[in-house]
C-alpha positions in Angstrom: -157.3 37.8 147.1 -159.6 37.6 143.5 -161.7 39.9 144.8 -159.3 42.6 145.1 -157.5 41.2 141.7 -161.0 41.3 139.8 -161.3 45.0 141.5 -157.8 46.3 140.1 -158.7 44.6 136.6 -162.4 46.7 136.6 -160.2 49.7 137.5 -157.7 49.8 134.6 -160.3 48.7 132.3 -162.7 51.5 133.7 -159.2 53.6 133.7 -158.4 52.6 129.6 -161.7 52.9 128.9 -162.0 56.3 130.1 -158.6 57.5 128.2 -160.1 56.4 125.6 -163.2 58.3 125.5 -160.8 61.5 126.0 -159.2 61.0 122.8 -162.2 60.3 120.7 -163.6 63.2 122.3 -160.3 65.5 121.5 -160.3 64.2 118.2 -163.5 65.3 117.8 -163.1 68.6 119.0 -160.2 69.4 116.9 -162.3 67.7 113.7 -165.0 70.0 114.4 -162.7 73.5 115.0 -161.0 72.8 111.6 -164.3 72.8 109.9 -165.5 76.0 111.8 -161.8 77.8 111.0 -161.9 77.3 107.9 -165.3 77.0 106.4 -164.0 77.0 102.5 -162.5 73.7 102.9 -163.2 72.4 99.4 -161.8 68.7 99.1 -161.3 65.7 101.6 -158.6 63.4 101.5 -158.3 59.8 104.1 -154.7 59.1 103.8 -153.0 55.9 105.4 -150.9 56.9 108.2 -147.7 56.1 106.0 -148.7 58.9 103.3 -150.0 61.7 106.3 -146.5 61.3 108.1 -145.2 62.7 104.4 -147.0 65.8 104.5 -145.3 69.2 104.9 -146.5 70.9 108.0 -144.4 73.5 108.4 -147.0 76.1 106.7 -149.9 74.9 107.7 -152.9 76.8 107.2 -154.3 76.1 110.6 -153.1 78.4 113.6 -155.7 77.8 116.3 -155.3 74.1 117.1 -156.4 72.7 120.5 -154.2 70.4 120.8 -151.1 70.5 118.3 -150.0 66.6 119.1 -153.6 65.7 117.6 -153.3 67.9 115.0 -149.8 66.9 113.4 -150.7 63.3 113.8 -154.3 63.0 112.7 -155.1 65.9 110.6 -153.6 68.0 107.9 -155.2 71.1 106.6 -154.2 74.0 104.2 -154.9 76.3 101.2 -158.6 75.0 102.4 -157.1 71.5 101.4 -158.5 68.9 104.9 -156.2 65.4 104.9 -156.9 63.1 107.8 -155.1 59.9 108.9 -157.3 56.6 108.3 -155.7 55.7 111.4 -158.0 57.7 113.1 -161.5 57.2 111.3 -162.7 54.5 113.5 -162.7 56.1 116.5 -163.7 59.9 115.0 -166.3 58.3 112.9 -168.1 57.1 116.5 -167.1 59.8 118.6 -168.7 62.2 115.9 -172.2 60.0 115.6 -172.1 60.1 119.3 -172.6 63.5 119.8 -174.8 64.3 116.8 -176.9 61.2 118.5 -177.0 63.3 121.7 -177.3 66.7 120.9 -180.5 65.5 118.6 -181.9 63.7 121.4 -181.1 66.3 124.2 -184.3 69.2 124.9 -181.5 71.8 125.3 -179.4 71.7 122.0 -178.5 74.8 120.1 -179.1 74.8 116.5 -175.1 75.4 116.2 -174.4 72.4 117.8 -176.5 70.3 115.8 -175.8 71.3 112.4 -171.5 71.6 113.4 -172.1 67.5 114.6 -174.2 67.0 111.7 -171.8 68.4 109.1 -168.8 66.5 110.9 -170.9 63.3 110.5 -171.9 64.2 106.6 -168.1 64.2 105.9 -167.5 61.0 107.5 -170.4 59.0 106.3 -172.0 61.2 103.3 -175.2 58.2 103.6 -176.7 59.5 107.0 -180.2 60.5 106.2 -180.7 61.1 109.8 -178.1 64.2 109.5 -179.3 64.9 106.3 -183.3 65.9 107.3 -182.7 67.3 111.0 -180.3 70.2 108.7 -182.9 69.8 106.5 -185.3 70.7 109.5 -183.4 73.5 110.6 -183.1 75.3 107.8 -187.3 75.1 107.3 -187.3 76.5 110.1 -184.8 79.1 110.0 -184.7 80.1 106.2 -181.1 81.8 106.5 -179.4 83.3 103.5 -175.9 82.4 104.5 -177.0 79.1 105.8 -178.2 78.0 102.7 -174.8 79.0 101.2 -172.7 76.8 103.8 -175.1 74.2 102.9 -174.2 74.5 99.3 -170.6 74.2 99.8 -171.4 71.2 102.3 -172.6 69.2 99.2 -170.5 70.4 97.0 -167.5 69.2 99.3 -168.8 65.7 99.8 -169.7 65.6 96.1 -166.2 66.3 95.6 -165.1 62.9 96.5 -168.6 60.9 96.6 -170.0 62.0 93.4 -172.7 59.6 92.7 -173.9 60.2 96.4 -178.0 60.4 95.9 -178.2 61.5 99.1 -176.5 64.3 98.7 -177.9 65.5 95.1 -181.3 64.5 97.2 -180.4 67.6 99.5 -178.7 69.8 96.9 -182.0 69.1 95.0 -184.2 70.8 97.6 -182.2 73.7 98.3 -182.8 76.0 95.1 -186.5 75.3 96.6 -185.8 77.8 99.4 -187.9 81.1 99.8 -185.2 83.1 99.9 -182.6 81.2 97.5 -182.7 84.1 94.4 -183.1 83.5 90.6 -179.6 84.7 90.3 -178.5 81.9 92.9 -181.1 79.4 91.6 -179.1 80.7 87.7 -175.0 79.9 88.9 -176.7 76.7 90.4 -177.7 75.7 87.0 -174.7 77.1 85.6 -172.4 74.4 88.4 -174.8 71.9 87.3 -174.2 72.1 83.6 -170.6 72.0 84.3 -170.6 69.0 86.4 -172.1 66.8 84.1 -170.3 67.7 81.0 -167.4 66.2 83.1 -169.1 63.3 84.9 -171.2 62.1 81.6 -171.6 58.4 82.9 -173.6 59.4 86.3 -176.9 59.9 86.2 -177.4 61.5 89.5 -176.8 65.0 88.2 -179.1 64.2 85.6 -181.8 64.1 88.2 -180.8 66.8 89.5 -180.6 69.2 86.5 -183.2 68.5 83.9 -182.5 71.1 81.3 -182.9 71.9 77.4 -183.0 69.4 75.1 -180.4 71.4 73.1 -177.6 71.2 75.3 -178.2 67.4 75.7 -178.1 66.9 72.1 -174.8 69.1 71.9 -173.3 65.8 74.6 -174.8 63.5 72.4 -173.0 64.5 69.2 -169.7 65.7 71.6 -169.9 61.8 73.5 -170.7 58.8 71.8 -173.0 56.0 73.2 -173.3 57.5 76.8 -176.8 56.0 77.8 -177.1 58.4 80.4 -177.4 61.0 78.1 -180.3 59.7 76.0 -182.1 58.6 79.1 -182.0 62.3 80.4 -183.7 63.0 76.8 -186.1 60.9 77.6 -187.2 62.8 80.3 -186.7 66.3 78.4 -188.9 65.3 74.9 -191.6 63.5 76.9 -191.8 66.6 79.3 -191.7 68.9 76.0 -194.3 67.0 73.8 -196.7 66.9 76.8 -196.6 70.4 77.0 -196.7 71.3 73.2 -199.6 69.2 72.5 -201.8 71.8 74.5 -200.3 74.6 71.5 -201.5 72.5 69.0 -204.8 74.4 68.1 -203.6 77.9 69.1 -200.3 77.7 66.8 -199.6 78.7 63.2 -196.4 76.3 63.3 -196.8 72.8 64.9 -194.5 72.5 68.0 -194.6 68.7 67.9 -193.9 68.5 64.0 -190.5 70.5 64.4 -189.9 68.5 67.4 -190.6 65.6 65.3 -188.6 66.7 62.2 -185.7 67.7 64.8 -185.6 63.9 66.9 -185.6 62.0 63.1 -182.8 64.4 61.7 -180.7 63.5 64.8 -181.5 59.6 64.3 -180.3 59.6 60.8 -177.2 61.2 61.3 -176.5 58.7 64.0 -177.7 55.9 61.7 -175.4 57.0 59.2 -172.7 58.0 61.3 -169.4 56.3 59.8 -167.7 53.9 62.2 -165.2 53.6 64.6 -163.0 50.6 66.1 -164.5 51.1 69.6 -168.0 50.8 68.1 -169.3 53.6 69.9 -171.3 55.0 66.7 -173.0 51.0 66.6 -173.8 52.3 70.4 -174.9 55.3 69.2 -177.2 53.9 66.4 -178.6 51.6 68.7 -179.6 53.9 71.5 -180.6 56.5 68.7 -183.4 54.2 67.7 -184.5 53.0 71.5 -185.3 56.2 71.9 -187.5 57.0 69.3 -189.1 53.6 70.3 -189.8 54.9 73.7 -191.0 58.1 72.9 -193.5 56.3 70.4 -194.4 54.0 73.3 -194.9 56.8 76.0 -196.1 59.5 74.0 -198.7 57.8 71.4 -200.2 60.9 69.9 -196.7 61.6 67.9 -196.3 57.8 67.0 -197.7 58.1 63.7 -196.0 61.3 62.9 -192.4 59.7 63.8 -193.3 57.0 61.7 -194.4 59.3 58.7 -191.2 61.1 59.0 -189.1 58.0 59.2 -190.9 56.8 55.6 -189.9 60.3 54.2 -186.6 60.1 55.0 -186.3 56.7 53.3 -185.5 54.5 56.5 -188.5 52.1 56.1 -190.7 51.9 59.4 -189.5 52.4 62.7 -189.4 48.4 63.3 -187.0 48.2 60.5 -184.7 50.6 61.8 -184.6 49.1 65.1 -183.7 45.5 63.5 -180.9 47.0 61.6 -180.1 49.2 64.9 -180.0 46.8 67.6 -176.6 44.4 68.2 -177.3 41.1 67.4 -177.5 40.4 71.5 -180.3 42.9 72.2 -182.0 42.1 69.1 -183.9 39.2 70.1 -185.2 41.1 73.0 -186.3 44.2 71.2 -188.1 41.8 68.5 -189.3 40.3 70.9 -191.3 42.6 72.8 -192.5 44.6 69.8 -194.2 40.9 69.1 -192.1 40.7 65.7 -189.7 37.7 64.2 -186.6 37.9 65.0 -185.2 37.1 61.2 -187.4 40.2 60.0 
């Protein structure tokens, strides 16, 4: 008698079980034909199912459901606008690694299947370097035009709600690399960049991923106040610039490094003597003004004695002076004490 009770309980488990499997694999198949349908999908929402029961579906954008009961339940899409129900994310999320998993392992995969289970994945979890270098495979292999495009928009998509995601800007990064990705393309690419981080000034993945003229970053300086991530991306820009000047030095009338020189001081006295503000961003300012010139001095010896020289022109003592008066009285012990200085100079 418990052997033919333990046999009915294997068979409704085997019986769930299998149901189950048929809805993660229907909800994966209607995932993965909203993203082919309608491939300018441009933002992402995971709504709890209370908030997705409110949304109007009575124009949806989406005609060519498989399965309609899925659809209204679980997912949401229009005016390329792609809502899904948290409800669901469990289950999709390992029904969707499943068969990227499988169709990356299996001899016989097409490349379409691969890169529509890798996309589906890259929504869910934007952090799958795994997804991430097979599309990154495929497209070395197969240098498409259009696929380069869709890969664009792919980023651009996750970026949309993930936007310090260095996995992403890792990929983006690599794309305008592409034999066949134009100037012109390589140009609005630079264009988005600029764009994106004049609106996202505190993340410093863009950064990385557009390093640009020094004149535009001194533009966000003087527009933003005390963003760090701005003068660490200068960093990179004057240290890059100097090194390459320096090999102009004997071969130019005017000295490249000397107006650069002239240009970095000017900049650091008007945020020296930039009036003040209740939020203290200008004392922020100020202070990251002067670790900067510090660093440069630090990475880039050759120009050392010239900043100093230009500092003593302009009537601001030497550079260890203005980085006392500079630095907040909680940094200031640091600073002094690394340039091996007293701390009451």
């Amino acid at each position: 008698m418990e052997q033919y009770k333990d046999e009915g309980e294997s068979a409704i488990a085997a019986e769930q079980q299998g149901d189950e499997e048929q809805v993660a694999g229907n909800l994966l198949c209607q995932f993965e034909q909203i993203l082919h349908d309608d491939p300018l999908i441009d933002e992402v929402g995971f709504l709890h199912p209370t908030q997705f029961c409110s949304l109007d579906f009575s124009r949806n954008g989406n005609s060519t459901t498989q399965d309609p009961d899925i659809y209204k339940r679980y997912f949401w899409c229009r005016d390329h606008k792609l809502a899904i129900s948290s409800e669901i994310l469990p289950k999709l999320y390992r029904a969707v690694r499943d068969a990227f998993t499988n169709a990356r392992t299996a001899p016989d995969t097409s490349t379409a299947d691969l890169m529509s289970h890798s996309k589906a994945l890259l929504i869910l979890c934007p952090d799958s370097l795994t997804s991430w270098n097979s599309r990154k495979i495929i497209l070395s292999l197969n240098y498409d035009y259009s696929m380069l495009e869709d890969e664009l928009k792919l980023c651009a998509l996750i970026l949309s709600y993930s936007p310090k995601n260095e996995s992403t800007w890792s990929h983006r990064y690599l794309l305008p690399a592409a034999p066949n990705f134009c100037i012109l393309k390589v140009l609005n690419e630079l264009k988005k960049s600029t764009r994106w981080s004049e609106l996202h000034i505190a993340d410093n993945c863009c950064f990385h991923y557009r390093r640009e003229e020094l004149r535009w970053d001194e533009m966000l300086i003087r527009r933003y106040q005390g963003r760090e991530s701005l003068w660490i991306h200068r960093r990179f820009l004057s240290q890059w610039w100097i090194q390459q000047s320096l090999g102009f030095e004997e071969t130019s009338s005017i000295s490249p490094v000397d107006t650069f020189v002239v240009q970095e001081i000017n900049l650091l006295w008007e945020c020296i003597n930039a009036p003040s503000d209740e939020f203290e961003e200008s004392r922020v300012q100020e202070e990251l003004a002067a670790l900067y010139i510090l660093w440069i001095s630090k990475q880039v010896p050759a120009v050392k004695e010239k900043l100093e020289e230009r500092i003593c022109s302009m009537s601001m003592g030497r550079l260890e002076d203005v980085l006392g008066r500079a630095c907040r009285p909680e940094k200031k012990r640091l600073w002094m004490s690394l340039l091996g200085l007293d701390v009451n100079s």
